[in-house]
N, C-alpha and C positions, 0 to 999 in steps of 0.2 A: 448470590451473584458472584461472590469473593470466592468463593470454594469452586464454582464453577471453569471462575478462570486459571486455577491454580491447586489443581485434585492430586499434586503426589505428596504435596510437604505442607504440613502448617505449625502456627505457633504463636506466640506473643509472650511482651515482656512490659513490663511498666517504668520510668523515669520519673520520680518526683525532684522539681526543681521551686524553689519556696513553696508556695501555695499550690505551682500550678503541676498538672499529673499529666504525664505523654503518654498514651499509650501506644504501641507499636504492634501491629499482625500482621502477618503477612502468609499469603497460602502460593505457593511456588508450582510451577510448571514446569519441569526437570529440562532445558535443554541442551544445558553446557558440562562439563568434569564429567569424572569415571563415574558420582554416585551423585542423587542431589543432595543439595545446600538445603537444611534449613536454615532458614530465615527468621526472624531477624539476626545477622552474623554479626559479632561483637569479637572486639579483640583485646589484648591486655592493659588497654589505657580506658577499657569503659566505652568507644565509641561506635556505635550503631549504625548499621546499614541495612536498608531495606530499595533491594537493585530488580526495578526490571526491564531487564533490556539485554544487548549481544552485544559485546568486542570483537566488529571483523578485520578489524587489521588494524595496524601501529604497533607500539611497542609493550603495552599491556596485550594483545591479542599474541604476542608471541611469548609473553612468561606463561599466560593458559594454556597456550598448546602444547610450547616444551615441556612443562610440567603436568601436562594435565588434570590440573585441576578448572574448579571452576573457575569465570571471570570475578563475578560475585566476590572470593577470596582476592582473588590478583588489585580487584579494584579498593577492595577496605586498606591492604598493606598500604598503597599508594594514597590515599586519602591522610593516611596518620601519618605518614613519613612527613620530616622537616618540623615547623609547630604548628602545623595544619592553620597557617594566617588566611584570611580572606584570596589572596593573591595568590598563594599557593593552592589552597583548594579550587580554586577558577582555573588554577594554569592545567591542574591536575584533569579536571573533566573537559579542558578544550583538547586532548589527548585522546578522549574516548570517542572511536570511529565506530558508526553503529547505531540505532534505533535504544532510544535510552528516557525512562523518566526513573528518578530514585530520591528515596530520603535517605539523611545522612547529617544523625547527631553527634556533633564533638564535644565530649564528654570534661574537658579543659576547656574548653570556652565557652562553654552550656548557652551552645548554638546550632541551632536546627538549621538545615540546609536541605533544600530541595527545588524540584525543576526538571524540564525538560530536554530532549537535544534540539539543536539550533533548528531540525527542520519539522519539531514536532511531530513525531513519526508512532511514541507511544501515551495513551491514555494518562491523563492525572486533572484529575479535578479538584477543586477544593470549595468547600464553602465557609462565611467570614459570620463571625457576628462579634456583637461587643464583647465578650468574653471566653472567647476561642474559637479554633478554627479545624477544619476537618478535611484531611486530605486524602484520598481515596482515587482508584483504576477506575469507580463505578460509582454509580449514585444514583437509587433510587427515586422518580419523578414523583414528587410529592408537594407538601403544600407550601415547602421552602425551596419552591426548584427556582424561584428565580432569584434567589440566592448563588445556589451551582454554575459554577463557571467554570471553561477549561483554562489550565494554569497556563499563561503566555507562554511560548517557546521562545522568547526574547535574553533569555540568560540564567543565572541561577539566582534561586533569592533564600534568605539567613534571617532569621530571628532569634536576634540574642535576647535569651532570657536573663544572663545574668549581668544585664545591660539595666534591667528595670528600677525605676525611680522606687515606685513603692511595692508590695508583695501584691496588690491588686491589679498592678497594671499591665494590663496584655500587652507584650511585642510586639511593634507593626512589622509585615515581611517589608524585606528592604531587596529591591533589586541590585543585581550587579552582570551588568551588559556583558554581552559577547561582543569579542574581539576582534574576533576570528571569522565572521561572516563573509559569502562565497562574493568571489571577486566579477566584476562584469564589468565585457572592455566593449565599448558602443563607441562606433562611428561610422561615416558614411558608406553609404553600399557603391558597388560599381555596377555594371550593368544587371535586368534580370537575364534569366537563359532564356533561349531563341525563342522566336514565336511559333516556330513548326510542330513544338510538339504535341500543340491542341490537337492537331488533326490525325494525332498516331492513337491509336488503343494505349490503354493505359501499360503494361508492360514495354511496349514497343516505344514510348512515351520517356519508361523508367531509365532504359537503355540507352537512348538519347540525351539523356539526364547526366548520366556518368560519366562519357566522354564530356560533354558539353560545357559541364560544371569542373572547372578548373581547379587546380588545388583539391578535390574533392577525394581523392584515394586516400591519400595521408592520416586525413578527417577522419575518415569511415574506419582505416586501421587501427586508429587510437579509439575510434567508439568501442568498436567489438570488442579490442583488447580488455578495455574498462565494463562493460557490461558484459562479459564472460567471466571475470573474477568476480565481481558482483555476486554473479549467480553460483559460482561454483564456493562462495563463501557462505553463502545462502544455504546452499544444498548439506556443505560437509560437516559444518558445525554442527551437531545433533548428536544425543547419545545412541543414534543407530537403533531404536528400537521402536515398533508401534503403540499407540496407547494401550493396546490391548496386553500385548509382553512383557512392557511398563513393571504393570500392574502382576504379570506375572512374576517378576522377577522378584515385588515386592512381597509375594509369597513363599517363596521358594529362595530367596537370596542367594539366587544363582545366576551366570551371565549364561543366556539364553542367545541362540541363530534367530534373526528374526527376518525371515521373507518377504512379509509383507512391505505393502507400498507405505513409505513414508513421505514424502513429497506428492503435493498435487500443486496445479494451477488453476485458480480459477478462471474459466476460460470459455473465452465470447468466440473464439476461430477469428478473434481480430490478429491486426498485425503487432500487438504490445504481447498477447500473452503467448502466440505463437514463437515467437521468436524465443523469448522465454524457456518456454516448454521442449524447442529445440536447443536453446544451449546447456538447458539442466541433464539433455540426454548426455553429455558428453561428464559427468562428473555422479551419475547416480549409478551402482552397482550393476551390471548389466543383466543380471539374472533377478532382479529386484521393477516391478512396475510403474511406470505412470500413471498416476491420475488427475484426467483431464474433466473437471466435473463444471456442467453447462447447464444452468437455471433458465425453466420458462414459465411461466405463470397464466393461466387459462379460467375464465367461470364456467368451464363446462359447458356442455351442448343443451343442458338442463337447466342450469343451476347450480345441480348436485356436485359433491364433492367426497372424497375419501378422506372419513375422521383418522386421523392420525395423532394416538397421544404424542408426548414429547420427548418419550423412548423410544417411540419405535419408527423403523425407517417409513419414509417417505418413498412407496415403491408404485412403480405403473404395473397393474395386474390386470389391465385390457388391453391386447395386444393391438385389435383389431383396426384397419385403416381407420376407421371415422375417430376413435378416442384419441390415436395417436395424434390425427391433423390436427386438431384442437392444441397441440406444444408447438407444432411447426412454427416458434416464431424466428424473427431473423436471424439472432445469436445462438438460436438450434442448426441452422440452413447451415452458415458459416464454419459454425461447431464440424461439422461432419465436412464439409469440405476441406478444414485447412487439420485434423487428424487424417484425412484419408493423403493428404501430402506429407506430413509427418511418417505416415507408414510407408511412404514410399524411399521418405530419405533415410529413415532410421528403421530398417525390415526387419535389425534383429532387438529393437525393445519392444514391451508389451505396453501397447497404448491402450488403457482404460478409457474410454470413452463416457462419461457417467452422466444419464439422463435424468434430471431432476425436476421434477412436474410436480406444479405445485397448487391445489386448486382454490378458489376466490376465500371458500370457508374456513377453511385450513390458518388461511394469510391471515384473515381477519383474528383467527384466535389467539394466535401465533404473536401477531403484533399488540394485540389489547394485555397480554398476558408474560410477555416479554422483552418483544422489540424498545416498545415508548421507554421502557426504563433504559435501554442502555443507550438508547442515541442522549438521553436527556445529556447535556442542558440542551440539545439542539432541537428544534420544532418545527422546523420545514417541510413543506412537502416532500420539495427534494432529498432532503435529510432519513423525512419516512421510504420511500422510494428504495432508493439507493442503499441506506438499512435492511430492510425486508429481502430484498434481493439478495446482499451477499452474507445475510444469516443463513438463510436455507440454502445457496450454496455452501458456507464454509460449513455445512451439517454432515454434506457430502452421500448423503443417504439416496438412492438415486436407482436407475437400471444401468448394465454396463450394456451399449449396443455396440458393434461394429458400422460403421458407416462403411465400411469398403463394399456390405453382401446386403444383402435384400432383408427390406426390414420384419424385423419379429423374427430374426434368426441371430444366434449368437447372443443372445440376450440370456443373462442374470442377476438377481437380485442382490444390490450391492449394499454394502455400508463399513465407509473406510475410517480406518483404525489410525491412521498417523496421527500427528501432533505439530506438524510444520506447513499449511498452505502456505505456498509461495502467492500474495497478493501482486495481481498484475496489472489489472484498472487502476492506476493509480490515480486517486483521487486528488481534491485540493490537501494544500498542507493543512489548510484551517480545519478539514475534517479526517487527518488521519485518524487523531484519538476515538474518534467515534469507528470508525474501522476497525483498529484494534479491540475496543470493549465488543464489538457487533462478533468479529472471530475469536474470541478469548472466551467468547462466552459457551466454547463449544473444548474448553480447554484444548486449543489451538493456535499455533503462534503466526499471525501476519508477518511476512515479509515481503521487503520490497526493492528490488534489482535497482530499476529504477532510480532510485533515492539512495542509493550509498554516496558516502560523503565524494568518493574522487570521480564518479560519474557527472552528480550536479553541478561539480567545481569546473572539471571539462566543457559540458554543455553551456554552464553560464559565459566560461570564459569566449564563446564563438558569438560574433554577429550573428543577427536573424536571419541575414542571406546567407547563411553557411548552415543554418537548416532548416529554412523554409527555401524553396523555389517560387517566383515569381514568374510572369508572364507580363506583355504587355496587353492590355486590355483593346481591342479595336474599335468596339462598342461605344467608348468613349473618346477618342479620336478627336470626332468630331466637334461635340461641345466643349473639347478642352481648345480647340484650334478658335474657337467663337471666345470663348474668356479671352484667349490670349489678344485676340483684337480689342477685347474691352478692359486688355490692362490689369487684368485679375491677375494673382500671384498663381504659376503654374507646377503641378507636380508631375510626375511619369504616371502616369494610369496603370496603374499594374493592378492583380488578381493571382488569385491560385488556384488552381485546377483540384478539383476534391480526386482523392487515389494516388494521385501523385506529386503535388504541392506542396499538400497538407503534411508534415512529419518524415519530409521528403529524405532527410537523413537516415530515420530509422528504415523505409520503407528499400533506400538502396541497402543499406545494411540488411535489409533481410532479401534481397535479389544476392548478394554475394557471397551470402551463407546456403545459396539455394533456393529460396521459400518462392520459387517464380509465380506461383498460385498467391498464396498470404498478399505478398508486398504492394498486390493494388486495392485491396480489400479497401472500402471509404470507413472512414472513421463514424464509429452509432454511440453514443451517448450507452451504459447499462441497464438503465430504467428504460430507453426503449426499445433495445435490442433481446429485454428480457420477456418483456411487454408488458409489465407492471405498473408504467402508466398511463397506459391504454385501460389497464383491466378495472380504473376504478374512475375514470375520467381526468387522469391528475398529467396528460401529457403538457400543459402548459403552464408548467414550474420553470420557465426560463426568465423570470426575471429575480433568481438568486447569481448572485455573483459565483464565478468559480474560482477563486486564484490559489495556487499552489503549485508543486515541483516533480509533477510528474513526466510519463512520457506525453501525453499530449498537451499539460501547460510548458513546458520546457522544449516541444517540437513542433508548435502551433499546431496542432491537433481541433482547435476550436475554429466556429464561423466566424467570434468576435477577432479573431488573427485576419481572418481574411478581411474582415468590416475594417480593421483600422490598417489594413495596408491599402486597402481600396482609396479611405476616405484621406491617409495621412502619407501615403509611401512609409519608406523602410522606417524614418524616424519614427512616427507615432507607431509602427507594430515593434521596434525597440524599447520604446517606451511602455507598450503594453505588455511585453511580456518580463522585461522590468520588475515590474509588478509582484512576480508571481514567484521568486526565488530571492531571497535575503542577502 
């Protein structure tokens, strides 16, 4: 599973400290410096790092790039500078901007140090027992799975070993909080927008939204601004080459052109990965492709299914109407819809379009044989779901169709070669790690626009009326007029109108880049826009909590945004989305 996630570099080294023996391995995925880092990297005082993650900006993200070398290096110098005290190694990693878990032994203080970033964005697990403990990207589900736990993203935590009373006694980890946690200014709203704009179509809706909603340009200009860097720091950092060239390069130790697409999206044709997908066109090479790869899940018309080992692609070799309707599910419809607006506004990139059909037997092998280990520790339905689905897409193995021409034309059998999906569903923060092990397992790196540190810091800092749109609700009018006769405490009846309500920020933001199709798209959940829990009976997994820091926990994207603005106005959906960013 370790090699899988990390197939250009490996290695290991051993620490004996009294009694007890550390071992260290680590298998690397190249995507930072001229060449890669093995790993574990050690420097002249003895101290140990093992880093996986990206520096996209701050002041170690500019010693990488003007020197280009890896971050990896840039980040161990900074670790030993000073006398690497508790405080300074905390000061040092609230510095690092970027998707990040790493260990990091200090060889003078023979103290282990490891952890997550603040928003839990990369995998690290670990498991305890009375006499050591095991920390690991991945972890087989086994007979000690409920043991495995994902390691808090609440701060970094240190075991000094040479703290220990006797040679037998295991260092407990010892936490040490962040600081630095994103800032949230709550207080009262002032009116919601008009009530006219029920009665308009949803575009015409959007538009009325714009003007209407006050202070709102300013807003939208600093979103874009921030989730345009995002993306474009997303995009550039990469050694520019495919898995495949990689691997060539590793033969021929020469720097090879490499064509191919390295960037995809996984991509529903919702409004989160659309937008996405549109501002990566403005920083990916232009003679270089997208790929926009769209997962559906089907039991056939039979049954039957196509056995596909776990080499080979996953390809549709029935062109004909009846096999294809069988994928027609939502996030296919969408998919083709919101590329065929893409191609309209960006005519001169090559949008791969990549159909990925995937059938009941396939899933079932797939998942008995793979899946369950890397979501472990998690066991949800939702958890299986949501798993299953963005393995075989980040697999990427799939058909490339045109949706602009009539179907079964323009079609080839795909299977992409890069190393960087841009992840766009953002999910909760509690289940990044599991997103990461699910795409790394295809030795491929999740990222996520979304979740860069000065996007969620902006968003956090905005009331919930600054990006959700309310309405006044008329429906209830009445029985609020009847309370108020009986003395009941009274709130404003508001609602949100699903298309245009709902992530009302991101959806103008994607009308003023263009996307006039995308930005009323309603918000689908992945599992059943894919239809994977349809295909096995498992659509009613809704009583897992979701909270996390994506684009639709951070832009009310959910029913439960509209449930507690309904039930509490703005305070309780302030408070609910509260919740969901640190």
């Amino acid at each position: 599973m370790l090699e899988r996630r990390g197939p250009d570099r490996t290695f290991s080294c051993d620490v004996v400290v009294l009694n007890w023996l550390l071992c260290f391995k680590s298998y690397v995925l190249w995507m930072q410096g001229s060449e890669p880092t093995v790993q574990p990297v050690k420097d002249d005082h003895g101290n140990l790092l093992l880093w996986n993650g990206d520096i996209f900006s701050g002041v170690y993200e500019e010693s990488s790039v003007k020197n280009k070398v890896s971050d990896t290096l840039v980040l161990l110098q900074a670790l030993g500078e000073n006398d690497s005290s508790p405080e300074n190694i905390l000061h040092t990693m609230m510095k690092v901007y970027g998707p990040w878990s790493m260990m990091y032994w200090n060889d003078k203080r023979k103290t282990l140090w490891f952890g997550r970033d603040v928003l839990g964005r990369h995998s690290l697990l670990w498991t305890k027992s009375a006499n050591g403990i095991i920390l690991s990207s991945v972890s087989k589900r086994g007979c000690d799975e409920e043991k495995c736990q994902e390691v808090p993203a609440l701060g970094l935590f240190s075991m000094d070993f040479g703290a220990a009373r006797t040679e037998q006694e295991f260092p407990v980890p010892y936490l040490h909080l962040w600081d630095h946690l994103m800032p949230a200014n709550i207080s009262m709203a002032d009116t919601p927008v008009e009530e006219r704009i029920l009665s308009y179509p949803p575009l015409d809706a959007l538009k009325v939204l714009t003007v209407a909603w006050l202070g709102i340009e300013c807003i939208l200009e600093r979103f874009i601004d921030l989730l345009k860097t995002a993306v474009k720091t997303r995009v550039q950092i990469q050694p520019g080459l495919c898995k495949d060239c990689i691997k060539d390069i590793s033969k021929n130790d020469e720097k090879l052109r490499c064509p191919h697409s390295k960037i995809c999206v996984l991509f529903s044709g919702g409004i989160d990965s659309t937008v996405l997908a549109f501002l990566s066109d403005f920083f990916v090479p232009d003679d270089e492709p997208i790929d926009l790869l769209n997962v559906a899940f089907s039991s056939g018309a039979d049954g039957s299914s196509r056995n596909t080992s776990r080499k080979e692609c996953c390809v549709n070799k029935m062109p004909d109407k009846f096999q294809k309707s069988i994928f027609e599910v939502p996030d296919r419809k969408t998919g083709r819809l919101a590329v065929a607006e893409l191609k309209t506004l960006c005519p001169n990139r090559k949008w791969n379009f990549v159909e990925i059909d995937v059938h009941i037997s396939e899933l079932r092998e797939i998942r008995q044989g793979v899946i369950t280990d890397l979501i472990n520790p998690l066991n949800t339905v939702l958890d299986d779901s949501l798993g299953c689905a963005m393995w075989f897409a980040a697999r990427g193995c799939g058909t490339i169709s045109s949706p602009s021409r009539p179907e079964g034309k323009d079609c080839e059998n795909h299977r992409v070669p890069y190393s960087s999906p841009a992840r766009v569903r953002n999910l909760p923060s509690r289940n990044l790690g599991r997103d990461d092990r699910i795409c790394s397992d295809h030795g491929r790196q999740p990222r996520f626009p979304f979740l860069d540190e000065d996007v969620v810091s902006f968003l956090n800092s905005l009331a919930p009326w600054q990006k959700v749109a309310a309405h006044v609700d008329c429906r209830k009018k009445k029985g609020n007029e009847r309370n108020k006769q009986l003395g009941v405490p009274q709130i404003v009846p508001l609602t949100i109108r699903p298309g245009v309500g709902d992530k009302a920020l991101l959806r103008l933001a994607a009308l003023k880049l263009g996307l006039k199709e995308v930005c009323s798209f309603p918000k689908r959940a992945m599992q059943f826009g894919s239809r994977i829990a349809k295909l096995e009976g498992k659509e009613k997994a809704n009583d897992v909590s979701l909270l996390g820091s994506g684009a639709d926990e951070q832009l009310g994207g959910y029913s439960r945004h509209r449930s507690a603005l309904e039930e509490g106005g703005w305070l309780l959906l302030a408070q609910e989305m509260k919740k969901q960013v640190p």
